[in-house]
N, C-alpha and C positions, 0 to 999 in steps of 0.2 A: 506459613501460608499467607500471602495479601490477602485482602479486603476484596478484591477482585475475583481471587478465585471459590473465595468462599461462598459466593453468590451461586456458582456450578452446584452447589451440596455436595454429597458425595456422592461416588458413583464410578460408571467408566470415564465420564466425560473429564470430570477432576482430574481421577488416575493420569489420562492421557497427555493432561497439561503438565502434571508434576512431574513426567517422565519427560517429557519436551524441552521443558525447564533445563534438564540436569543434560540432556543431549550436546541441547544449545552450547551452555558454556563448555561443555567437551570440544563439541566439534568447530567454535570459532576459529579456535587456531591452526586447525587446518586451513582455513581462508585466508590467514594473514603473513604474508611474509615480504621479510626486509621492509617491515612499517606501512607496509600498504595493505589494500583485501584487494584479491583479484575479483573479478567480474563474474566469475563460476565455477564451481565444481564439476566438471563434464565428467558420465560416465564409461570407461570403456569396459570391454569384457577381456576377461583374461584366458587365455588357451583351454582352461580345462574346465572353465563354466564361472560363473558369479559374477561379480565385479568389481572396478576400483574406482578411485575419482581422481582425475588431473587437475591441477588450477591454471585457469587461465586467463589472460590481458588484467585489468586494473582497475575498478571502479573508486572515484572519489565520490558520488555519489554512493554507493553502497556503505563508504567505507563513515560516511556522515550518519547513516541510519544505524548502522552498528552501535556507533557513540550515543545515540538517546538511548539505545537498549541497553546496554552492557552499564550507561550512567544510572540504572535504576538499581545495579546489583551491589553490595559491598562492597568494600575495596580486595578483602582477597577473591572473593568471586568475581571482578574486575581484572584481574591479573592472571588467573586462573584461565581465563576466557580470552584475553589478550596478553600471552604468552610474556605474561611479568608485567607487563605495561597496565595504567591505569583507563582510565575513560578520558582525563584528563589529558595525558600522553596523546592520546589519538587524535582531540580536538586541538590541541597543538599543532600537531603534524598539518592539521587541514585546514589552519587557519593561516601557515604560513605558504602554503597552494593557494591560496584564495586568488593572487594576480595572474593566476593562470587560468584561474576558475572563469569563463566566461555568460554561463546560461542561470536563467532564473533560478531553475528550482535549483540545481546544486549550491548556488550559493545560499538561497535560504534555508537550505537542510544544514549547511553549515552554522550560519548564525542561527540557527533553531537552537541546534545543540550546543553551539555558546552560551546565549543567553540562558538555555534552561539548568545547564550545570555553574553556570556564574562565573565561567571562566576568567580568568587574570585578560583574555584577548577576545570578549567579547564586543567591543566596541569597535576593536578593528575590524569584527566579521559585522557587524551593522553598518559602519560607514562602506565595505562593500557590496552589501545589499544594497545600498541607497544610493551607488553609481548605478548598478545595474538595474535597479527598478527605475531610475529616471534615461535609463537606456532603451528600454521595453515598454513603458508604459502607454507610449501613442499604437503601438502595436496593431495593425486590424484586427489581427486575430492572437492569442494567449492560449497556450493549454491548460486544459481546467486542473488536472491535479498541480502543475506549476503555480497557478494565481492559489489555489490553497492551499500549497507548502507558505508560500510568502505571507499569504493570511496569519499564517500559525506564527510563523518565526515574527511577526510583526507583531503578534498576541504576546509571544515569549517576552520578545524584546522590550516590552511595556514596563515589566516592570524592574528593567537595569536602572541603576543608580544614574541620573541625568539624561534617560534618554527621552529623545522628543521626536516618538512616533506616531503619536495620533491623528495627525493629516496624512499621514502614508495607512497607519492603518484604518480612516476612513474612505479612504483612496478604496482600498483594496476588497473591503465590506462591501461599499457600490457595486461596486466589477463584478463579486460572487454572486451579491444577491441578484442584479439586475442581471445576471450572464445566464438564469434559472427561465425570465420571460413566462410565457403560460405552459412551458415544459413541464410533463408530471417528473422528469430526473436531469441530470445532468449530460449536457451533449459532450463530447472530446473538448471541442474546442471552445471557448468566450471571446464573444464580441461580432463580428459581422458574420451574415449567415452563411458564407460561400468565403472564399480563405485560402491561403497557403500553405496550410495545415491539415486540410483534411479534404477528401475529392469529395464533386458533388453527390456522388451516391450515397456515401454516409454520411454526410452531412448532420442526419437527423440522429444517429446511432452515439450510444455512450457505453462506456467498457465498467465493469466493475469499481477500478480505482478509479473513475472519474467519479463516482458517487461517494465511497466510501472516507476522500482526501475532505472532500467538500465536507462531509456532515462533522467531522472529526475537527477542521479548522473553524466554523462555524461553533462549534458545542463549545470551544475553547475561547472562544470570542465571547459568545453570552457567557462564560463561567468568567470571564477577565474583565467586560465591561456592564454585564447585564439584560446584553443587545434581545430586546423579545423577538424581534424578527430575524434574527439567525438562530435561534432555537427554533422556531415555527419552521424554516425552510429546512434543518436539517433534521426536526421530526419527519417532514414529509417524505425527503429523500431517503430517511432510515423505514418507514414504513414503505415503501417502493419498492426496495428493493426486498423487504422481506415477504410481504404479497408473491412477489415474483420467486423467491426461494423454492428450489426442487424438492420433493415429496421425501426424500433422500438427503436432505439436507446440501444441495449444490449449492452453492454462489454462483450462480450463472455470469456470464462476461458479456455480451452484448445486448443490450437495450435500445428498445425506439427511444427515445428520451419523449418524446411526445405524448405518449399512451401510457406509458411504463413498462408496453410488452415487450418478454424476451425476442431478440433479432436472431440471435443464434446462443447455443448454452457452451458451448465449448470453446476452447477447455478450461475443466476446472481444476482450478489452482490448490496445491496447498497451502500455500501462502496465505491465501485469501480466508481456505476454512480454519485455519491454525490461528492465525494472527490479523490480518488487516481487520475483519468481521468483525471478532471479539474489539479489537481496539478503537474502531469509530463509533462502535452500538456502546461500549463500556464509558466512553468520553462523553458521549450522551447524554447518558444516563448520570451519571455523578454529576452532569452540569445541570441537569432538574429537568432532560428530555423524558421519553416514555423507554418501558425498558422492552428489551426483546432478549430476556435469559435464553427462554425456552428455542429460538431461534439459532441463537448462537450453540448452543448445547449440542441440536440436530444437527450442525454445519460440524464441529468438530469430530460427535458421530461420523461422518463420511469419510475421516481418513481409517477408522478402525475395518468397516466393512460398506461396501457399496457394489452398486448392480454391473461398473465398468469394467471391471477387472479385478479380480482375486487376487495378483500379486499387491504386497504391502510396500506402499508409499512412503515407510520409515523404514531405514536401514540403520539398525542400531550400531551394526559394524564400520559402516563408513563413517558415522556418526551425521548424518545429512537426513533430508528430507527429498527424493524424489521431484521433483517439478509441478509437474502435471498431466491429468487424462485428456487423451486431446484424440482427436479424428486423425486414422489416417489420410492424409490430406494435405501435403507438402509446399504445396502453392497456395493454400490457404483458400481455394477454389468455392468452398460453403458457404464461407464468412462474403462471403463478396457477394455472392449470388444473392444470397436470402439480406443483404443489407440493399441489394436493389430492388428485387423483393419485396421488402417492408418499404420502400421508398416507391413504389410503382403501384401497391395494389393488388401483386402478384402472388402473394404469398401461397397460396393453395396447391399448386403447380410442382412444389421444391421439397416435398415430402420424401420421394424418393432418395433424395441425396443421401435421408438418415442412415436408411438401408446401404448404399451404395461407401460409405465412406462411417462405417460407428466409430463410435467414440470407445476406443480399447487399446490405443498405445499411449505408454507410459513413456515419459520424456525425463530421459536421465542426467540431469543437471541439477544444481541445487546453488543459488547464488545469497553472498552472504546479507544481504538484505531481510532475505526474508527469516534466518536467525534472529538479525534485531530486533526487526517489529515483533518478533514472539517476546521475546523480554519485555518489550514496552507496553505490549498489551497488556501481560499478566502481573508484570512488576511493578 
């Protein structure tokens, strides 16, 4: 059992993770094949009831977050999980993609997970990061979970043999902290208020992982240099979000970043309550932030029993995890309303929608990302 888990005590909560644990490395290798992770596990249903999962397209992104999680396990639980192959194997594979690799954060998930495993080719995944950050850096606007993968992977990369990143990685510390402004959390996007990235009516709104990348790269920053003021901003943003946590233990998704109030709560992720949650409040914490056990404990509560629906969001047969509870709502018609809404003043008005559109389908995908970050969390 880690250090990590043992903070849970014992209980269901525990239970739940040590069964997760053993899922995970089962079911990665369904995600993986001919050396790559597809992009999802989509579910169909089968003639006479239940269901199955297809894989489908490719992610190199997903397939970079796999490699930090599965590099936390053994080597035979590394193989085991990646169908003979090591963790080592994989960052190979995605460091020789890197000239194809063209977007921030991908390639800093890539050099994350070089740097942090010490790969034989982590200098090559740095000097690609360092084209690409000097490609994007005049940028008007940056997506906030992107400038916090590059934070981290800049953190990781500190301490390889000869590297010389602490002008990129005070680069990058500016960008996060200053991208915060007198915002109670994190907006989508950093840098100019209106953008090519996000329309004006949210403008002001931030999603879950835009909080959760931030506090996580941040707590790894103070734990790598000592930085007090990225511990103070990512205490703030971890107490924000957990303020705003549901009575039920939800991770809600959209935020005024302004206020810290929720914009809309749906839907919630299991991702988020399994793994992202535990993993930004755990990095935290071990870096000398405030802790929030009893939070995260409630959050992982929500996949065993919650008020959305009855059906269980773990299929131990497919070996996957379900998605998420989401409104039926296909145009995504709520999220928009009530982000103009909170941006108008109007809020009052939009109550109905709850009624008209609840939150009770279950979205049957499972993408291999979010196996990783469970390893990384608890391992």
């Amino acid at each position: 059992m880690s250090d990590r888990m043992r903070l849970l005590g014992e209980g269901a909560a525990a239970d739940l993770v040590t069964a997760m644990l053993d899922l995970t490395v089962s079911g990665l290798p369904l995600h993986y094949k001919d050396g790559e992770f597809v992009f999802t596990r989509r579910g169909v249903s089968r003639p006479g009831g239940g269901w199955d999962a297809v894989g489908e397209g490719r992610s190199v992104r997903y397939a970079a977050i796999v490699a930090l999680g599965v590099a936390t396990l053994p080597a035979d639980r590394q193989r085991l999980a990646l169908g003979g192959e090591t963790a080592a194997d994989l960052v190979s594979r995605l460091v020789k993609q890197l000239p194809e690799v063209t977007g921030l954060g991908d390639t800093a998930l890539i050099c994350w997970a070089a740097a942090e495993t010490r790969h034989p080719e982590a200098e090559t995944a740095l000097r690609r990061l360092n084209e690409i950050d000097d490609r994007t850096r005049d940028a008007t606007q940056v997506y906030t979970v992107e400038a916090a993968w590059a934070l981290a992977a800049y953190a990781a990369a500190r301490a390889l043999p000869g590297a010389a990143v602490d002008d990129r990685l005070e680069f990058h510390r500016k960008r996060m902290l200053s991208g915060l402004g007198a915002d109670r959390l994190y907006r989508h996007a950093l840098g100019a208020a209106s953008g090519p990235l996000v329309p004006w009516y949210r403008s002001h709104v931030g999603c879950f992982a835009d909080q959760v990348y931030p506090i996580q790269a941040l707590a790894r920053l103070h734990a790598e240099t000592g930085d007090a003021d990225a511990l103070r901003v990512a205490d703030q943003i971890a107490a924000g979000i957990c303020e705003a946590q549901g009575e039920q233990g939800q991770w809600w998704w959209h935020y005024d970043a302004r206020t810290g109030s929720v914009v809309e709560g749906y839907p919630v992720y299991s991702v988020h309550q399994l793994s992202m949650a535990p993993m930004a409040l755990l990095d935290l914490l071990e870096a000398g932030g405030d802790a929030h056990i009893p939070e995260i404990s409630l959050g992982l509560m929500w996949m065993l029993e919650r008020p959305e629906s009855t059906e269980s969001l773990i299929d131990e047969k497919l070996l996957l995890t379900w998605r998420k509870v989401a409104r039926e709502d296909p145009r995504k018609l709520v999220r928009g309303l009530k982000a103009v809404a909170s941006r108008t003043g109007i809020g009052g008005v939009l109550g109905t929608l709850d009624r008209i559109y609840p939150a009770v389908a279950v979205d049957r995908e499972c993408r291999p990302y979010e196996l990783g970050w469970l390893l990384y969390a608890w391992q």
